[in-house]
C-alpha positions in Angstrom: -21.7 -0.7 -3.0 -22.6 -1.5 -6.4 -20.8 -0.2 -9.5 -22.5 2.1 -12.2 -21.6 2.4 -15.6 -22.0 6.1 -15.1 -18.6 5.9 -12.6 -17.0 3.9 -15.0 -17.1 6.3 -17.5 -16.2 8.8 -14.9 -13.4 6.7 -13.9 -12.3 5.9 -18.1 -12.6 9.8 -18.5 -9.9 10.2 -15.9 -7.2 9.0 -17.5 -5.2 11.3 -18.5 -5.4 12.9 -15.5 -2.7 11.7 -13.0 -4.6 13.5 -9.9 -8.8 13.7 -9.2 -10.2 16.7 -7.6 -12.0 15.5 -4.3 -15.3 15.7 -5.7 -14.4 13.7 -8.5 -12.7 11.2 -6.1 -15.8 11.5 -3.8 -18.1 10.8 -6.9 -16.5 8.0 -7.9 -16.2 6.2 -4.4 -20.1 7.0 -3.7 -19.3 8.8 -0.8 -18.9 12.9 0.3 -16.4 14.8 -0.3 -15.0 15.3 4.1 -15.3 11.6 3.9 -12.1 11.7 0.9 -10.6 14.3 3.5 -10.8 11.7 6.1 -9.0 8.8 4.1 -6.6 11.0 3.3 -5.9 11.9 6.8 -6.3 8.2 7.6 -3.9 7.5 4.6 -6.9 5.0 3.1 -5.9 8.0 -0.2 -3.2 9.7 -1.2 -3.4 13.2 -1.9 -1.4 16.6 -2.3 -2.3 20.6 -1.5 -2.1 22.7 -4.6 -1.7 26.0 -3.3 -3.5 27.5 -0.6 -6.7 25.5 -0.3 -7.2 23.1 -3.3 -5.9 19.8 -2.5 -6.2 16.7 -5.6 -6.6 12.8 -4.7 -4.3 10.5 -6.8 -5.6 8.6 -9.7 -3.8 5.7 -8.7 -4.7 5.6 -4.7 -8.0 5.6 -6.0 -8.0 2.8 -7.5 -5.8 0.8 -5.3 -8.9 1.5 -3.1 -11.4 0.4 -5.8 -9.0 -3.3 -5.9 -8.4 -3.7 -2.4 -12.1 -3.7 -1.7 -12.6 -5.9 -4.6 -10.3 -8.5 -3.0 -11.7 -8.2 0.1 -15.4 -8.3 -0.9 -14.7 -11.1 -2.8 -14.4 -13.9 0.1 -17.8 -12.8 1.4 -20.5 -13.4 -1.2 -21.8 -16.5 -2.0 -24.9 -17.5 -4.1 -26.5 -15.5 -6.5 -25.3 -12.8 -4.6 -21.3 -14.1 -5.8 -22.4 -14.2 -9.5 -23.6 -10.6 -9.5 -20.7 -8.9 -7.7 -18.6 -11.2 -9.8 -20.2 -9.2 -12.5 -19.1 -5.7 -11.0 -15.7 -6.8 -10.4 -15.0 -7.8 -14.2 -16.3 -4.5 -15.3 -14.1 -2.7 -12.7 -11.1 -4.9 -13.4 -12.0 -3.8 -17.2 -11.8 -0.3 -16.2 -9.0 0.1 -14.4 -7.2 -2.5 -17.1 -8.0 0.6 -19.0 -6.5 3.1 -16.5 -3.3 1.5 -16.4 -2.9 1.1 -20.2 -3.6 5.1 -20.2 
């Protein structure tokens, strides 16, 4: 799944923010919001019920997501296919370099 610029700014503008609501989680992961519910369930995320029926994601599961599938993309590619996710992983790893400095 490639990586926009538009996520990373989403994911940059999160950092302050110690916990994601599930849309923002689902937004940034490219998939729907039951699918977040699911890894949560699944324990792929992290996440937390505030009150009644609002739940948040953790910042930080999030990512460890992000970098997990980086690593394990990363023995699959080869070609010019390699060079351009190679491309996508240095802008992540810049971004989430960023997240952790936060």
């Amino acid at each position: 799944m490639p990586w926009t610029e538009e996520q990373g700014i989403m994911l940059t503008g999160t950092m302050e923010k110690s916990m994601l609501r599930v849309e923002e989680a689902a937004e940034l992961l490219s998939v729907r919001r039951w699918t977040i519910y699911r890894w949560v369930e699944d324990g792929r995320l992290r996440g937390t019920k505030l009150g009644k029926g609002s739940s948040r994601i953790f910042r930080e599961s999030v990512t460890g997501l992000i970098k997990h599938n980086e690593t394990t993309m990363s023995g699959v590619l080869t070609g010019g296919e390699a060079a351009i996710v190679c491309s996508q992983l240095q802008r992540r790893q810049t971004f989430l370099l960023q997240l952790e400095q936060a």
